[in-house]
C-alpha positions in Angstrom: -0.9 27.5 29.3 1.9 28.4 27.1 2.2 26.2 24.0 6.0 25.0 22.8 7.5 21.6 21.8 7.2 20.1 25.6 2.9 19.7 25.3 2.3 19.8 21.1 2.4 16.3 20.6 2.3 15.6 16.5 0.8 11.9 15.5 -1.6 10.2 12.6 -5.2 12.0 12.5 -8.1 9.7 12.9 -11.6 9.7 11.0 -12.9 10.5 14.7 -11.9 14.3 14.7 -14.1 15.0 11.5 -15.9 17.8 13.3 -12.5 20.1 14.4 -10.6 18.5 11.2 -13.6 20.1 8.8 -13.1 23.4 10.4 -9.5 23.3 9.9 -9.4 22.2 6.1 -12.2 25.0 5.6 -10.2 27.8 7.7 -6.9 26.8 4.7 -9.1 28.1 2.0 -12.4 30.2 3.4 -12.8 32.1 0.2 -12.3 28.8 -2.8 -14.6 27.0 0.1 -16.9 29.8 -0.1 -16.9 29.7 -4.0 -17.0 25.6 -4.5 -20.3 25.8 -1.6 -22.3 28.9 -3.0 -21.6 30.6 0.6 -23.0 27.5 2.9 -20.7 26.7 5.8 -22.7 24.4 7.2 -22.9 22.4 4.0 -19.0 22.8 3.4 -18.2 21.0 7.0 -20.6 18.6 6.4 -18.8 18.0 3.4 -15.2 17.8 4.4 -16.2 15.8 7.4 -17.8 13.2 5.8 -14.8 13.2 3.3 -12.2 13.1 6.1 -13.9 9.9 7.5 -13.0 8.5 3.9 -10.2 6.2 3.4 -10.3 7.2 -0.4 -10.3 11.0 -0.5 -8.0 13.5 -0.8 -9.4 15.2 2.3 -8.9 11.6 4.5 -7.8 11.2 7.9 -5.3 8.9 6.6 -3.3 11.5 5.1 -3.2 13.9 7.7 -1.0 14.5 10.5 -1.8 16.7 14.0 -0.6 18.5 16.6 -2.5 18.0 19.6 -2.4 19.5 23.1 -3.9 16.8 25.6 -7.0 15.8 23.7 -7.3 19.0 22.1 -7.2 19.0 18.2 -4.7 22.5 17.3 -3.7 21.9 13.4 -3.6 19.9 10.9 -0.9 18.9 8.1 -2.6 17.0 4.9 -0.7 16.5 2.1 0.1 13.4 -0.2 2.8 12.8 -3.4 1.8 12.6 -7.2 0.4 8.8 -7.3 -1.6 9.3 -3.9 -3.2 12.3 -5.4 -3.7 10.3 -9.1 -5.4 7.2 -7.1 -7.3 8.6 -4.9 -8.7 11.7 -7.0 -11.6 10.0 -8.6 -13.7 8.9 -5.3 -12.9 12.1 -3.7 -16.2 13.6 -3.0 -18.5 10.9 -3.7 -19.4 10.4 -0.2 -19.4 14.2 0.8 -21.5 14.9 -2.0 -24.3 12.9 -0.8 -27.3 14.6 0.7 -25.8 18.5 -0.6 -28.3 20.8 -2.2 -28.4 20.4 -6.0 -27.7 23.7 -6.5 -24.8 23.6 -4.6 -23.5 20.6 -5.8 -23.8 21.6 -9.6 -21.5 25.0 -8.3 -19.4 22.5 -6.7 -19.2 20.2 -10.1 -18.6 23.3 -12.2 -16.0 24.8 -9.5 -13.3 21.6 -9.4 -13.2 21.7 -12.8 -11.2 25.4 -12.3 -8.7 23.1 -9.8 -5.9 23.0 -12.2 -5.7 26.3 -12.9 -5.2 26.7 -9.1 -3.4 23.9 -8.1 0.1 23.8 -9.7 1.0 20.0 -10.9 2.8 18.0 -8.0 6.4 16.9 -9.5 6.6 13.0 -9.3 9.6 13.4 -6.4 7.3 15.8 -4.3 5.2 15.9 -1.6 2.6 18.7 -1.7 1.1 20.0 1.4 -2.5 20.5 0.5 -4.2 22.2 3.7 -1.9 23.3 6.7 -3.9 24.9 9.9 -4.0 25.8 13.1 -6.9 26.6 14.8 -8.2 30.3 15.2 -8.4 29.9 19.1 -5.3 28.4 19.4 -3.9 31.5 17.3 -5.0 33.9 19.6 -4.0 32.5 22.7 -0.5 32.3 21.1 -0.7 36.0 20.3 -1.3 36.7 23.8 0.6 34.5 25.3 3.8 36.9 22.9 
């Protein structure tokens, strides 16, 4: 199949593609993930998809747009402006954070306090794109496919 505008079909996410969605936010940043979960994968897409199922997080569904071939989750586009990102900050994690190892959650308390060194201040007219991915398959049957 060769992918181009005719079958990418771009729309709203939904809290119901947590599973490929986790992947995707984790595959933006594997080596801050990597940090933030002391090296557990499997706790960091638990993580993210609980979070994405989350009306009030910063990794929600309902900030997110996709591009989709068919039924096929490809990428991801989650971003949000200055007072989206001030509201919503403060319950972001809560619910991810249930059940995590407490070791790995005290890294993971100690690591997002480093966040604004590494995430520049969003101006109050700006819309920062937070995670944008496209899925590692999808990548390399684009590479063939040129």
């Amino acid at each position: 199949m060769v992918f181009n505008s005719e079958n990418v079909l771009f729309k709203a996410a939904t809290p119901k593609q947590n599973k490929v969605a986790a992947t995707l936010i984790y595959d933006t940043d594997p080596h801050l993930f990597a940090y933030w979960f002391r090296n557990d994968y499997e706790t960091a897409l638990k993580f993210f998809e609980a979070e994405w199922k989350q009306e009030r997080s910063l990794f929600s569904s309902s900030l997110c747009r996709i591009a989709v071939i068919g039924d096929t989750l490809i990428g991801i586009e989650l971003g949000y402006d200055l007072k989206t990102q001030t509201d919503l900050q403060p319950d972001t994690g809560i619910t991810g954070a249930r059940g995590i190892n407490p070791e790995v959650l005290a890294c993971l308390i100690a690591a997002v306090n480093y966040l604004p060194y590494l995430i520049p201040p969003i101006p109050e007219d700006a819309y920062y794109i937070a995670h944008l991915s496209l899925s590692r398959m999808k990548c390399e049957s684009l590479r063939k496919i040129n």
